[in-house]
PDB file of N, CA, C and O in Angstrom:
ATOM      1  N   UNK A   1       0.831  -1.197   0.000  1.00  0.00           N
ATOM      2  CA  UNK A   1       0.000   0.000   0.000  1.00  0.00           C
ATOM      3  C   UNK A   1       0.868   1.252   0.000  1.00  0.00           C
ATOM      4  O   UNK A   1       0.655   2.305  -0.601  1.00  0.00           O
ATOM      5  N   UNK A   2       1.821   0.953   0.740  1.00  0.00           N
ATOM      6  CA  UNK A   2       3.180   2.140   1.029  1.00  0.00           C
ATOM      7  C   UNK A   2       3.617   2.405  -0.613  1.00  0.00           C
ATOM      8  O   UNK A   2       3.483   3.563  -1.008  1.00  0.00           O
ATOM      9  N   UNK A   3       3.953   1.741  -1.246  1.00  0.00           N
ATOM     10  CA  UNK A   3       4.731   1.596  -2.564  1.00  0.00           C
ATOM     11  C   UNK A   3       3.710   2.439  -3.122  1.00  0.00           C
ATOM     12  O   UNK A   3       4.001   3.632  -3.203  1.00  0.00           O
ATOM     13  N   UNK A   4       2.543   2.065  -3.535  1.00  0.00           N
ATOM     14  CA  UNK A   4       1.439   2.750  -4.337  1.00  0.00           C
ATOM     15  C   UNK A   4       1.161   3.950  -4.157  1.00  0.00           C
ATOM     16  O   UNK A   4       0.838   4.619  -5.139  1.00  0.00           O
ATOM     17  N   UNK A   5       1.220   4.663  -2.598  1.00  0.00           N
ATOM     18  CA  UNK A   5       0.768   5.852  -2.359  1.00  0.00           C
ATOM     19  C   UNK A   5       2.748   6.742  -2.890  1.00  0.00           C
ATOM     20  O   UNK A   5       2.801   7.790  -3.533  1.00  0.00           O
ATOM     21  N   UNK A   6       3.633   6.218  -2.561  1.00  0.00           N
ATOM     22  CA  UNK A   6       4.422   6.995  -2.832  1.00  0.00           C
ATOM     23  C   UNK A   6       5.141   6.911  -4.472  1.00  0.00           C
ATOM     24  O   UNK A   6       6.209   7.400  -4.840  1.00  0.00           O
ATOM     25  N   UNK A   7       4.218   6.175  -5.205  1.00  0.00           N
ATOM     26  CA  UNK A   7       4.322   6.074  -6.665  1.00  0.00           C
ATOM     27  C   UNK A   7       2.789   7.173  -6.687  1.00  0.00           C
ATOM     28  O   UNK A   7       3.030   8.301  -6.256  1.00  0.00           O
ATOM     29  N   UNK A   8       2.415   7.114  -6.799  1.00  0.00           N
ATOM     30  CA  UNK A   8       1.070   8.224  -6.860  1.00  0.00           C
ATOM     31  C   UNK A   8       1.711   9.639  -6.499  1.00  0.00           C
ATOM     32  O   UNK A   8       1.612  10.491  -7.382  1.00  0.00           O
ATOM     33  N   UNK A   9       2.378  10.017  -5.275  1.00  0.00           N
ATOM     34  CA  UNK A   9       2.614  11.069  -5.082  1.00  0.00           C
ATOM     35  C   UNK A   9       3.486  11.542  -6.315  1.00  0.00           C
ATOM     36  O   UNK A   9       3.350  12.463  -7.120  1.00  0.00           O
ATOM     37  N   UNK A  10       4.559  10.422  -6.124  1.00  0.00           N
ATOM     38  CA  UNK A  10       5.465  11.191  -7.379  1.00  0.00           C
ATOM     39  C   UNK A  10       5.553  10.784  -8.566  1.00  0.00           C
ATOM     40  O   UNK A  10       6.706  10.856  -8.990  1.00  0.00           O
ATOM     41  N   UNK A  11       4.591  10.264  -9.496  1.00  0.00           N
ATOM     42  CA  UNK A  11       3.824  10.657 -10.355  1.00  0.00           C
ATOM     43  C   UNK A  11       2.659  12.103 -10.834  1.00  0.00           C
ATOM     44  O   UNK A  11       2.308  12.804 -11.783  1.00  0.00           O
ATOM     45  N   UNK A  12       2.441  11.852  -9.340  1.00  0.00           N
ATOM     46  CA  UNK A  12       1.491  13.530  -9.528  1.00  0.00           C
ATOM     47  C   UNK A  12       2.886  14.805  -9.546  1.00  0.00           C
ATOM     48  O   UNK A  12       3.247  15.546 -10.461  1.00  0.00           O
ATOM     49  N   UNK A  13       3.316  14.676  -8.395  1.00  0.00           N
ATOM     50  CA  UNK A  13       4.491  15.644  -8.981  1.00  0.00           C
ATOM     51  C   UNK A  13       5.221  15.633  -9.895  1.00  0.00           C
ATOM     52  O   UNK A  13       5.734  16.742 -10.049  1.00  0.00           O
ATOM     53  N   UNK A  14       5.739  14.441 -11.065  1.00  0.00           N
ATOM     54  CA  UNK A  14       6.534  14.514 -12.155  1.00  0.00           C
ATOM     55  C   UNK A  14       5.171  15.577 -12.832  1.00  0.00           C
ATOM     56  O   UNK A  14       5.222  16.806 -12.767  1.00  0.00           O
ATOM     57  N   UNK A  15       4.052  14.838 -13.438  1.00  0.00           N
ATOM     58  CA  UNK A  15       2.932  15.719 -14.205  1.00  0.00           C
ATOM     59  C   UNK A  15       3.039  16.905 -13.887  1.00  0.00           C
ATOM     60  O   UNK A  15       3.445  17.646 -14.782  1.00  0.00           O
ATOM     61  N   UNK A  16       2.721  17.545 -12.506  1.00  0.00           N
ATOM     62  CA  UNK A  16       2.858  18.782 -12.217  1.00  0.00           C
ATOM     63  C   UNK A  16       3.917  19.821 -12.450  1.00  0.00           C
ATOM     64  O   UNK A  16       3.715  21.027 -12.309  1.00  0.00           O
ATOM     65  N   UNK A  17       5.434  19.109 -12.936  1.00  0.00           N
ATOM     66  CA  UNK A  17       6.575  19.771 -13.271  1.00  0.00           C
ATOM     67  C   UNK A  17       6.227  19.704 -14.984  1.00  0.00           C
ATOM     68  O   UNK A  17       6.163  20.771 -15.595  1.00  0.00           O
ATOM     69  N   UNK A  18       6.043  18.588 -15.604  1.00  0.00           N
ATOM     70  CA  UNK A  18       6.160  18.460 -16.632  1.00  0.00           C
ATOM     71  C   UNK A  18       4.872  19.248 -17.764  1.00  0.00           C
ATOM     72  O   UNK A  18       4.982  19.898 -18.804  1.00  0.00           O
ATOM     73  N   UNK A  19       3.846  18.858 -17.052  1.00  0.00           N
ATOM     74  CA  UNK A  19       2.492  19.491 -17.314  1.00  0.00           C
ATOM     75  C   UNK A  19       2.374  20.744 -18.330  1.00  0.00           C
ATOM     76  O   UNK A  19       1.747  20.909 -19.376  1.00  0.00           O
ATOM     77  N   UNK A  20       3.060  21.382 -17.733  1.00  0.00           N
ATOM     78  CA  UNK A  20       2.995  23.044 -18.201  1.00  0.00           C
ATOM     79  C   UNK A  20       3.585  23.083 -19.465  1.00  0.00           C
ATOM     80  O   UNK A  20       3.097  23.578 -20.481  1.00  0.00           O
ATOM     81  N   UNK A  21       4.621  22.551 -19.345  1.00  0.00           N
ATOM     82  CA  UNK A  21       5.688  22.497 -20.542  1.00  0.00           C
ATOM     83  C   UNK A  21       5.002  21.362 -21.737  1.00  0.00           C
ATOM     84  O   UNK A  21       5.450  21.471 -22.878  1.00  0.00           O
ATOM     85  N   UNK A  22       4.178  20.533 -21.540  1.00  0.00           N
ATOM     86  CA  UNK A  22       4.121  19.686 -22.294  1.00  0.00           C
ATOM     87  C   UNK A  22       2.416  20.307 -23.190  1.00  0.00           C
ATOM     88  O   UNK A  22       1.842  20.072 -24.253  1.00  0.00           O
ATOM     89  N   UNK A  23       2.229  20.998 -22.217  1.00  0.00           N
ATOM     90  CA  UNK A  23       0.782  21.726 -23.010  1.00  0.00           C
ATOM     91  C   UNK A  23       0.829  22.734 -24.144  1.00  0.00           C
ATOM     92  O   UNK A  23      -0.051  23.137 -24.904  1.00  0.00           O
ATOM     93  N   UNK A  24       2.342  23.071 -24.012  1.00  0.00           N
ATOM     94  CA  UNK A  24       2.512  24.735 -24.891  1.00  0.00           C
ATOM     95  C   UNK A  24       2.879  23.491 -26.453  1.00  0.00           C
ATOM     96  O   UNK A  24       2.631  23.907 -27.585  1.00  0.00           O
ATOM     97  N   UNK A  25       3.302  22.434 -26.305  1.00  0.00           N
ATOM     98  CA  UNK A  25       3.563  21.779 -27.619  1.00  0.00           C
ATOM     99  C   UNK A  25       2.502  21.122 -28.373  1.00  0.00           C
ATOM    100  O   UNK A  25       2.473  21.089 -29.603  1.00  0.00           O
ATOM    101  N   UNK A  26       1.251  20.375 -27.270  1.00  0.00           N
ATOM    102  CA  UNK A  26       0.169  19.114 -27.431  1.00  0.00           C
ATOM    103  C   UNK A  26      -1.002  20.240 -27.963  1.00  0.00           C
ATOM    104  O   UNK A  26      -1.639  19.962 -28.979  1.00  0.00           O
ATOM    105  N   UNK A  27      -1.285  21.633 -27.176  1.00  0.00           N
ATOM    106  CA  UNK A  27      -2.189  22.288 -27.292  1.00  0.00           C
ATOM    107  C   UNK A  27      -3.263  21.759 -27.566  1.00  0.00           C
ATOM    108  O   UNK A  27      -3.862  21.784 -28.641  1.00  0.00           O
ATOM    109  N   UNK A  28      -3.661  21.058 -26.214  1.00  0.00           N
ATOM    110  CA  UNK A  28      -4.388  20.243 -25.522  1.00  0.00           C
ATOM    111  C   UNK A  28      -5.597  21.649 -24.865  1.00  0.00           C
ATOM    112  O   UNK A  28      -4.986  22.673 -24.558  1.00  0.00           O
ATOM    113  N   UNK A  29      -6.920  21.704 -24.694  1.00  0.00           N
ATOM    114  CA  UNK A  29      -7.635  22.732 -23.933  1.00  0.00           C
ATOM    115  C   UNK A  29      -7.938  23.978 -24.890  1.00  0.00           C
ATOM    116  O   UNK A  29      -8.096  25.140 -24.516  1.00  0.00           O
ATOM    117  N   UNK A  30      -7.987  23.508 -26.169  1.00  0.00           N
ATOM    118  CA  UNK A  30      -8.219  24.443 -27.196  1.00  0.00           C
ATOM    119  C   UNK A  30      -9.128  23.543 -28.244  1.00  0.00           C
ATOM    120  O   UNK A  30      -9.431  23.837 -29.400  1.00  0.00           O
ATOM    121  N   UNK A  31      -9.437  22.479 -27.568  1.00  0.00           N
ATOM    122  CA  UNK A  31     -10.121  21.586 -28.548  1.00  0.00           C
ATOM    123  C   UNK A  31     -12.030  22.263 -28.618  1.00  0.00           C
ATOM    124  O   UNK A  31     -12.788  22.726 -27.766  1.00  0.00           O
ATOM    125  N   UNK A  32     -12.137  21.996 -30.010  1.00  0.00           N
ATOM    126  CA  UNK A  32     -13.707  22.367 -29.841  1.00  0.00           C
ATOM    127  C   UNK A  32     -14.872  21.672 -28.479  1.00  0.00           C
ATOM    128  O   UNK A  32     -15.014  20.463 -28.297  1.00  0.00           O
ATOM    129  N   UNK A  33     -15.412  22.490 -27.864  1.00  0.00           N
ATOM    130  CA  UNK A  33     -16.282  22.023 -26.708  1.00  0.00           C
ATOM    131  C   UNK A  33     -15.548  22.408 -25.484  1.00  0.00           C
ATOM    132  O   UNK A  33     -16.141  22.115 -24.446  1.00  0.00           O
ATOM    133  N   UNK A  34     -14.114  23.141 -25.318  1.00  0.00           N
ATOM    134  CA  UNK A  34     -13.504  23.601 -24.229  1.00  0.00           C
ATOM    135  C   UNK A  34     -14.074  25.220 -24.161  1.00  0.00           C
ATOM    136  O   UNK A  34     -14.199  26.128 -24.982  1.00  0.00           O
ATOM    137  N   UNK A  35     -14.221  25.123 -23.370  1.00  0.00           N
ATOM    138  CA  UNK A  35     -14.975  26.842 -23.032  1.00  0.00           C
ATOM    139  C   UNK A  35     -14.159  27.610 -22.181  1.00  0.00           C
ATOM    140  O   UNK A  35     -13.779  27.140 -21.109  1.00  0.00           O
ATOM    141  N   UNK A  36     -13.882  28.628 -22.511  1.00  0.00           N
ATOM    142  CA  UNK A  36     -12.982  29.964 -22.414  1.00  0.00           C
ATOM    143  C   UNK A  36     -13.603  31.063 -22.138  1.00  0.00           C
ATOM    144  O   UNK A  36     -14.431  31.208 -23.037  1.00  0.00           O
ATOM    145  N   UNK A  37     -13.679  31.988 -21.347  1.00  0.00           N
ATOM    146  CA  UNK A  37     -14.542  33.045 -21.320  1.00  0.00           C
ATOM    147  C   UNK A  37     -13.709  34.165 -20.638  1.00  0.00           C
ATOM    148  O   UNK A  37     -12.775  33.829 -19.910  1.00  0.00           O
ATOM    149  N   UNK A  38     -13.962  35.331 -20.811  1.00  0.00           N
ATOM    150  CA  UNK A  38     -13.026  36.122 -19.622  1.00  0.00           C
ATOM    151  C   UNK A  38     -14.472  37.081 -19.445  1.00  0.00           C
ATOM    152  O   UNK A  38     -15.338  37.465 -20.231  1.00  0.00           O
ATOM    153  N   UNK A  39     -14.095  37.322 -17.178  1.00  0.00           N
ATOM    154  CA  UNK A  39     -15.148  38.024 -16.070  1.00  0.00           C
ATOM    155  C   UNK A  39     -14.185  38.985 -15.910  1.00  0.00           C
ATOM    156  O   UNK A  39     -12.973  38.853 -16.083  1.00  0.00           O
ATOM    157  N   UNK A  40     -14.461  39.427 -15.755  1.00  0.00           N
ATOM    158  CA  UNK A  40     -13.909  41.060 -14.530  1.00  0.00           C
ATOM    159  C   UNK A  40     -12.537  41.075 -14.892  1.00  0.00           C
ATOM    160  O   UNK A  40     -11.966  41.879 -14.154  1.00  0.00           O
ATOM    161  N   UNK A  41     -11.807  40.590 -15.634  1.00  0.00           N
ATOM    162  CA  UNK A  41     -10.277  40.731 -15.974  1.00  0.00           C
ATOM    163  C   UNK A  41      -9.753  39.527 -15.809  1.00  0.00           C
ATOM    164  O   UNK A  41      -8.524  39.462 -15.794  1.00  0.00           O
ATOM    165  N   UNK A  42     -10.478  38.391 -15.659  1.00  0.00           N
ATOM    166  CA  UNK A  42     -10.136  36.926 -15.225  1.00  0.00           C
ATOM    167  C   UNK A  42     -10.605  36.359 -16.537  1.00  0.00           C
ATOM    168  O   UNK A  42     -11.632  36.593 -17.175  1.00  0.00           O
ATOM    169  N   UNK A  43      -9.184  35.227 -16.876  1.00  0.00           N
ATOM    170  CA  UNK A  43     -10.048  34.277 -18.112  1.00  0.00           C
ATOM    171  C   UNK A  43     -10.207  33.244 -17.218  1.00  0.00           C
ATOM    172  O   UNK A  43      -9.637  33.157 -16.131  1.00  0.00           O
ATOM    173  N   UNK A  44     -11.157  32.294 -17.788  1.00  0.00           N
ATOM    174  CA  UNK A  44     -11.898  31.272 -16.771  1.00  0.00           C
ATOM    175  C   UNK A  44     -11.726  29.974 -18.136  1.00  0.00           C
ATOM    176  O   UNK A  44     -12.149  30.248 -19.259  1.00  0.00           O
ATOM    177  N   UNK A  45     -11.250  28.981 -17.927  1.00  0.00           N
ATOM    178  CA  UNK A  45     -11.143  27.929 -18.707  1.00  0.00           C
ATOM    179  C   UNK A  45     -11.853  26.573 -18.269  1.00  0.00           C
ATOM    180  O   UNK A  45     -11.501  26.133 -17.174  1.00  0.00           O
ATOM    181  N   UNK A  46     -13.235  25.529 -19.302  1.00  0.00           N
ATOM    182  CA  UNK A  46     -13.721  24.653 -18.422  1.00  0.00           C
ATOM    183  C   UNK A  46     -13.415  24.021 -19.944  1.00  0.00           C
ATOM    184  O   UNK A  46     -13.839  24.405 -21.034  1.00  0.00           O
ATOM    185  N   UNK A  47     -12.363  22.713 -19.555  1.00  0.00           N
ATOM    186  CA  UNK A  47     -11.890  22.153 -20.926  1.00  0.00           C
ATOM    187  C   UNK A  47     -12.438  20.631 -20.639  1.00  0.00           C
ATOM    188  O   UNK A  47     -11.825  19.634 -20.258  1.00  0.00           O
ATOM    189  N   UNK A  48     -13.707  20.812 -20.937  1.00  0.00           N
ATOM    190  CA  UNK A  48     -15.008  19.382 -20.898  1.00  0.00           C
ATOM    191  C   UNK A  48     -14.295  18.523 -22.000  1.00  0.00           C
ATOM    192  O   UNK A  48     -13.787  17.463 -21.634  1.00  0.00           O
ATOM    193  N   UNK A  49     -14.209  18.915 -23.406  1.00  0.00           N
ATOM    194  CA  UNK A  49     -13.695  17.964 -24.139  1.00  0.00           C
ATOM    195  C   UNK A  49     -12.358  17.491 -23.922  1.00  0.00           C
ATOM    196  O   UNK A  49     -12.041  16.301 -23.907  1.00  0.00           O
ATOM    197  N   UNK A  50     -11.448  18.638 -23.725  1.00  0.00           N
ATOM    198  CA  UNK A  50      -9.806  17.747 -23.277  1.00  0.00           C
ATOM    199  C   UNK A  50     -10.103  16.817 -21.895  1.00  0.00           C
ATOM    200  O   UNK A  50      -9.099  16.184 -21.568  1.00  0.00           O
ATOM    201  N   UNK A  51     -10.943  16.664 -21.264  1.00  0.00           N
ATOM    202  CA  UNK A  51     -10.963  16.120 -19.877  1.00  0.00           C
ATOM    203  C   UNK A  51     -11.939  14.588 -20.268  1.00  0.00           C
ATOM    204  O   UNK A  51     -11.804  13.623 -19.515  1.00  0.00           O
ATOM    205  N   UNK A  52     -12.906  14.493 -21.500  1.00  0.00           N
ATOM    206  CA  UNK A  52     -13.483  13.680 -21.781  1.00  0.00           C
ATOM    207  C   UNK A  52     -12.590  12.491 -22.411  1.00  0.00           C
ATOM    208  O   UNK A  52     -12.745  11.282 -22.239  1.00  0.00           O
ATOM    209  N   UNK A  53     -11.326  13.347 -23.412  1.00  0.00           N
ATOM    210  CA  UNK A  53     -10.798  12.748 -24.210  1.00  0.00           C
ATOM    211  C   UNK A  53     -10.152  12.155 -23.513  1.00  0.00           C
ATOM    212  O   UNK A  53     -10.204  10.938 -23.695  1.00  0.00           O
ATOM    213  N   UNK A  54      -9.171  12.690 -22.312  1.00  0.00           N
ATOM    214  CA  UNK A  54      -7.909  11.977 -21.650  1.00  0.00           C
ATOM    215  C   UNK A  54      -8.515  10.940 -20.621  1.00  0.00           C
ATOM    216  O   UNK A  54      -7.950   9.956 -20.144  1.00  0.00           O
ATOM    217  N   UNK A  55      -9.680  11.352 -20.416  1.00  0.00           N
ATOM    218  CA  UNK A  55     -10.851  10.119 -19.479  1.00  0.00           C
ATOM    219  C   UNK A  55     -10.870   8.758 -20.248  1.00  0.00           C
ATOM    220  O   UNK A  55     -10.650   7.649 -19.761  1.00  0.00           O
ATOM    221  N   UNK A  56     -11.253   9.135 -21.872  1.00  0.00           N
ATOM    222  CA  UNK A  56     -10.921   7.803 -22.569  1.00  0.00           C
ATOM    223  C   UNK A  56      -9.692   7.146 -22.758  1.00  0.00           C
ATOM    224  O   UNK A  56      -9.429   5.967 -22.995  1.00  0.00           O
ATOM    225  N   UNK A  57      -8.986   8.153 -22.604  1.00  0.00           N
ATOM    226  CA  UNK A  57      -7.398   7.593 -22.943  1.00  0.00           C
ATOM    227  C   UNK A  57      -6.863   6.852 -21.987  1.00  0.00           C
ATOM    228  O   UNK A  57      -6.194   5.880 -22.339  1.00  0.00           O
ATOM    229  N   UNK A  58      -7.049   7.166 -20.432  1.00  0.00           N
ATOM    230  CA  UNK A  58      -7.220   6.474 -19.495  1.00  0.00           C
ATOM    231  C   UNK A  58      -7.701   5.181 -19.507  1.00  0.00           C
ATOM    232  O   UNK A  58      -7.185   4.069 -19.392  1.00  0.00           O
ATOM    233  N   UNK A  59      -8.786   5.591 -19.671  1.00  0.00           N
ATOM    234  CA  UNK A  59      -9.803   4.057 -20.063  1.00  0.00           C
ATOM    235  C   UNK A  59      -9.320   2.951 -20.177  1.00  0.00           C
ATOM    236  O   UNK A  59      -9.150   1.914 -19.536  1.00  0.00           O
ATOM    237  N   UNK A  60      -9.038   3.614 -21.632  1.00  0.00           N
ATOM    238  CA  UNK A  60      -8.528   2.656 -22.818  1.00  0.00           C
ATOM    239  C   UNK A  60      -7.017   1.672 -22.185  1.00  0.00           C
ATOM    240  O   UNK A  60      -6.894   0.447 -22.200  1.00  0.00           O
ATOM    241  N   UNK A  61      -5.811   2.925 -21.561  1.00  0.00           N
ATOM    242  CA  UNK A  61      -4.865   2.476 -21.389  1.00  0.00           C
ATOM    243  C   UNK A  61      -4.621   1.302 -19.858  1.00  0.00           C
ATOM    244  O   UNK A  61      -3.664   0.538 -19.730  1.00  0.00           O
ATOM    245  N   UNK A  62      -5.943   1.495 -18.714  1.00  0.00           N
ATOM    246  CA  UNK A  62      -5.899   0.567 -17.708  1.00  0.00           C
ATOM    247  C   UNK A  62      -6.620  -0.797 -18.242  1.00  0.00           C
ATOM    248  O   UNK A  62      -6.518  -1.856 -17.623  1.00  0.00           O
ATOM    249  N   UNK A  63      -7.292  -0.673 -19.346  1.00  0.00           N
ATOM    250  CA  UNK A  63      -7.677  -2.099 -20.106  1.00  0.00           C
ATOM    251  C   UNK A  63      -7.015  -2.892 -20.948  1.00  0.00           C
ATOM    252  O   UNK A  63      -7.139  -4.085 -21.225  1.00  0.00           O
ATOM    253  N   UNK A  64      -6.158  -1.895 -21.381  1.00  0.00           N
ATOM    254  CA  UNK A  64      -4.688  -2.758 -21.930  1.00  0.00           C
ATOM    255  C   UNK A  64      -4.077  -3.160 -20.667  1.00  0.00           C
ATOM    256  O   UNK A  64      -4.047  -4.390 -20.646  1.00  0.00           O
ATOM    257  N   UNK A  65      -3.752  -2.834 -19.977  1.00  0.00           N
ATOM    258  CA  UNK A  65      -2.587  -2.800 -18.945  1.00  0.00           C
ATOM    259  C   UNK A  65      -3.655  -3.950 -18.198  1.00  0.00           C
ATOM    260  O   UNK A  65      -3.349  -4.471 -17.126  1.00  0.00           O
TER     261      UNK A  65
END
């Protein structure tokens, strides 16, 4: 259980370093059905389709595995 939670942690932290950098190339959250809007000087981003897609990709990849 020990092994799993500290493969989880640092997995979430590799993503979280890597994340940023890997979005400016994939331009991932610009897909049609991601919604963008800007309030009061704030842009507000709700990226339903990038979050649907990587849900399948998921999916897909713990059913191989």
């Amino acid at each position: 259980m020990l092994k799993w939670m500290l493969t989880l942690v640092v997995a979430i932290f590799l993503l979280g370093i890597i994340g940023p950098h890997l979005a400016r190339f994939v331009r991932f959250g610009k897909l049609p059905g991601d919604f963008a809007f800007r309030f009061r000087g704030r842009n507000y981003v709700f990226p339903v389709a990038t979050t649907i897609i990587f849900s399948l990709l998921l999916w897909l990849l713990s059913r191989i595995v």
